[in-house]
C-alpha positions in Angstrom: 195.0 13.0 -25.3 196.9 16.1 -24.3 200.6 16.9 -25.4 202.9 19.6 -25.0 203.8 20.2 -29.1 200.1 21.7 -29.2 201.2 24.5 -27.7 204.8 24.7 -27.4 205.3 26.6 -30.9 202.5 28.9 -30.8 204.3 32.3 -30.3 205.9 34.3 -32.6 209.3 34.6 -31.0 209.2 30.7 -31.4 208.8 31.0 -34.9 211.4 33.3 -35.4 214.3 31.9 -33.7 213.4 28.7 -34.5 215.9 27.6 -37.5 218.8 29.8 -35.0 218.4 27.2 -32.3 221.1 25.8 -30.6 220.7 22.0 -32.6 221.3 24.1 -35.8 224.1 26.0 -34.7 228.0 25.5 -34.0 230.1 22.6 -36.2 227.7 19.8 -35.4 224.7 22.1 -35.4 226.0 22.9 -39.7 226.4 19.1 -40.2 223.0 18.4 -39.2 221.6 21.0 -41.4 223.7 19.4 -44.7 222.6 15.7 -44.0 218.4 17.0 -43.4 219.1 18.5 -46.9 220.5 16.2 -48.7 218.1 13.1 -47.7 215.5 14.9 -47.5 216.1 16.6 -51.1 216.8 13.3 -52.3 213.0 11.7 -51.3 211.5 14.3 -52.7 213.6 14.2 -55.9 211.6 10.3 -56.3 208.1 11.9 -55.8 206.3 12.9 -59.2 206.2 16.0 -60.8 203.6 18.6 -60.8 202.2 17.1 -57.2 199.8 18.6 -55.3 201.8 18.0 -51.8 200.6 18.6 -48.1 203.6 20.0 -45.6 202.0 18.8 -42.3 203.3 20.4 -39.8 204.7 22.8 -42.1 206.5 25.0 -39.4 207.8 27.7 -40.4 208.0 26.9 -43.9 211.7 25.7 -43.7 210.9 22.5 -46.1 208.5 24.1 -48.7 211.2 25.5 -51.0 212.5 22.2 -51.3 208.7 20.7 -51.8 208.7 23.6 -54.6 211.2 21.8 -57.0 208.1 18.7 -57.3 205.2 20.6 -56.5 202.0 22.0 -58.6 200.4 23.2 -55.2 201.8 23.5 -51.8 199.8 23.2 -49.1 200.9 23.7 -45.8 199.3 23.3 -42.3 200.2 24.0 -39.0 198.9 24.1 -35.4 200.6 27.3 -34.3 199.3 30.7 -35.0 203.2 31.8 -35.4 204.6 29.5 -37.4 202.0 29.8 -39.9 202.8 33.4 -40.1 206.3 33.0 -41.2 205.4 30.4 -43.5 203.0 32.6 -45.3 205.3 35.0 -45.6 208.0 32.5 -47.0 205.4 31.7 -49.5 205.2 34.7 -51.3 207.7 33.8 -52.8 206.9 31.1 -54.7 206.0 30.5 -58.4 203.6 27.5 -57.3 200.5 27.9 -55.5 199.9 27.7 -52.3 197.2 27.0 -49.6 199.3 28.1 -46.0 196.5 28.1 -43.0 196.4 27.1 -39.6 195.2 23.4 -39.3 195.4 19.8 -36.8 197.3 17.3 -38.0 194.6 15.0 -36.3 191.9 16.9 -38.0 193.1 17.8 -41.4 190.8 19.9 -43.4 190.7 18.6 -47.0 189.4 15.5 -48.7 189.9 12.2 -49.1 192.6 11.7 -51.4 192.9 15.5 -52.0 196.6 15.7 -52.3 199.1 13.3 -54.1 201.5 13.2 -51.2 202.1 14.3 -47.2 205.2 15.3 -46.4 205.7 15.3 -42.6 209.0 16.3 -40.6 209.8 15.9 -37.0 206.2 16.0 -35.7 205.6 11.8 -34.9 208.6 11.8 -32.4 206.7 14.5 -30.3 203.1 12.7 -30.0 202.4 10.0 -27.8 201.9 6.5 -29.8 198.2 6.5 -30.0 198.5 10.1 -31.4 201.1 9.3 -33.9 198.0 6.4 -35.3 195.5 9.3 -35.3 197.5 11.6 -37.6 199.0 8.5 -39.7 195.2 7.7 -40.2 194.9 11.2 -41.3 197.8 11.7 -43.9 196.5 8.0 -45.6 193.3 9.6 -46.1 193.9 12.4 -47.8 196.8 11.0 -49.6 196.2 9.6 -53.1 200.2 8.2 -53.8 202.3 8.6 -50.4 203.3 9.3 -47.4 206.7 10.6 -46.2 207.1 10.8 -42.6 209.6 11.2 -39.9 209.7 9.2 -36.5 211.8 8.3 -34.1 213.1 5.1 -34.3 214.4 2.7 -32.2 217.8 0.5 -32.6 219.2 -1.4 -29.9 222.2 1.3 -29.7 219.9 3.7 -30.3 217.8 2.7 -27.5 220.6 2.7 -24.8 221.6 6.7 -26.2 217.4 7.5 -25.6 216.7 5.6 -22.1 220.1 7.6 -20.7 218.8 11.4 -22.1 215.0 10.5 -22.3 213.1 13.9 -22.6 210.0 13.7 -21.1 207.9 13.9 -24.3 209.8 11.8 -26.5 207.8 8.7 -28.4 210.0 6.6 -30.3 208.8 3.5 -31.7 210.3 0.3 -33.6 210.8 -0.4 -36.6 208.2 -3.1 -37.0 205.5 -0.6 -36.0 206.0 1.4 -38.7 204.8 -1.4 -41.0 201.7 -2.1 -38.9 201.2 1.5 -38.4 201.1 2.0 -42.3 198.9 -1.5 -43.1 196.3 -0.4 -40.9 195.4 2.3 -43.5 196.1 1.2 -46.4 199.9 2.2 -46.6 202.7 -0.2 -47.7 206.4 0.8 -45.9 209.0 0.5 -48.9 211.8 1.9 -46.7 213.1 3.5 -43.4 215.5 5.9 -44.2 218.4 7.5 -41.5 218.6 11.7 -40.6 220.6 13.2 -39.1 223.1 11.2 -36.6 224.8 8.1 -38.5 224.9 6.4 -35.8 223.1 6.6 -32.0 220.2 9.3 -33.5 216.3 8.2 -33.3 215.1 10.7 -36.6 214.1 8.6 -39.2 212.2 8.7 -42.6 209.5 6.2 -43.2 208.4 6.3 -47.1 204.9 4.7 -47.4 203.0 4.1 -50.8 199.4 3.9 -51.1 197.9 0.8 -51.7 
């Protein structure tokens, strides 16, 4: 099944202006920025040390310094050509090593159980649901201790701010199909944690533990 996200971050002016968007600018745009960091500094404060951690879609590289702090090995994979060449570049400057290459997050080139943990931001809300099974199926294989992912997720409230401003790629999902979406390969949801928005936003963490 086709989707715009396969190619809407492919160029390198995409990549390059990407973290001086609009979303991340201004008062609220600041905010937004300070709440992504600090939950999502605090989940990977819980992972182990010295993991071997896969950043899928890593972007630009805007999350690997962060993934640094509990990471052995970094590696990162991405569908567009541009964003992979800013996150090489980011990685240069890391003490950890690092594997940064273009790659499918429905196709994912390494092993089963190659990595201790994926680490996946903003990429769920984008596919269409039987998409967002195909690359869950994906980040269980090659994951030997987790899965951190983002979705969007719906709350009645929530639901009511999405149907009045629905995009026309957006894929949010409920909360209970999380938990059947991480059972049917082998992951057990311990929690679904808020980004972003306190209140009417969709972005949400779902931690899953291999089982």
């Amino acid at each position: 099944m086709s989707y715009s996200a396969r190619e809407d971050y492919q160029s390198d002016e995409t990549a390059e202006g990407y973290e001086s968007r609009a979303m991340y600018s201004g008062f609220l745009g600041r905010r937004r920025v300070k709440i992504e960091n600090k939950v999502i500094g605090a989940l990977v404060d819980a992972l182990d040390p010295q993991s071997v951690i896969l950043d899928c879609p890593c972007g630009n590289g805007r999350w690997q310094p962060v993934l640094e702090k509990k990471a052995s090995k970094i590696i990162g994979r991405d569908i567009s050509k541009g964003m992979i060449k800013y996150a090489q570049n980011r990685a240069k400057a890391f003490t950890v090593k690092t594997d940064i290459a273009l790659g499918d997050a429905e196709n994912i080139d390494l092993a089963d159980n190659s990595v201790d943990y994926t680490f996946s931001y903003a990429l769920m809300k984008h596919l269409p649901v039987p998409n967002q099974y195909n690359v869950m199926a994906e980040f269980a294989r090659v994951s030997r201790k987790g899965v951190i992912c983002s979705f969007a997720v719906l709350s009645p409230l929530s639901w009511m701010y999405w149907r009045s401003r629905r995009q026309v790629e957006s894929f949010p999902v409920i909360p209970e199909e999380l938990e059947f979406m991480g059972k049917r390969y082998g992951l057990e949801l311990e929690k679904i944690v808020k980004v972003s928005q306190p209140i009417i936003g969709l972005e949400y963490f779902a931690v899953f533990k291999k089982v």
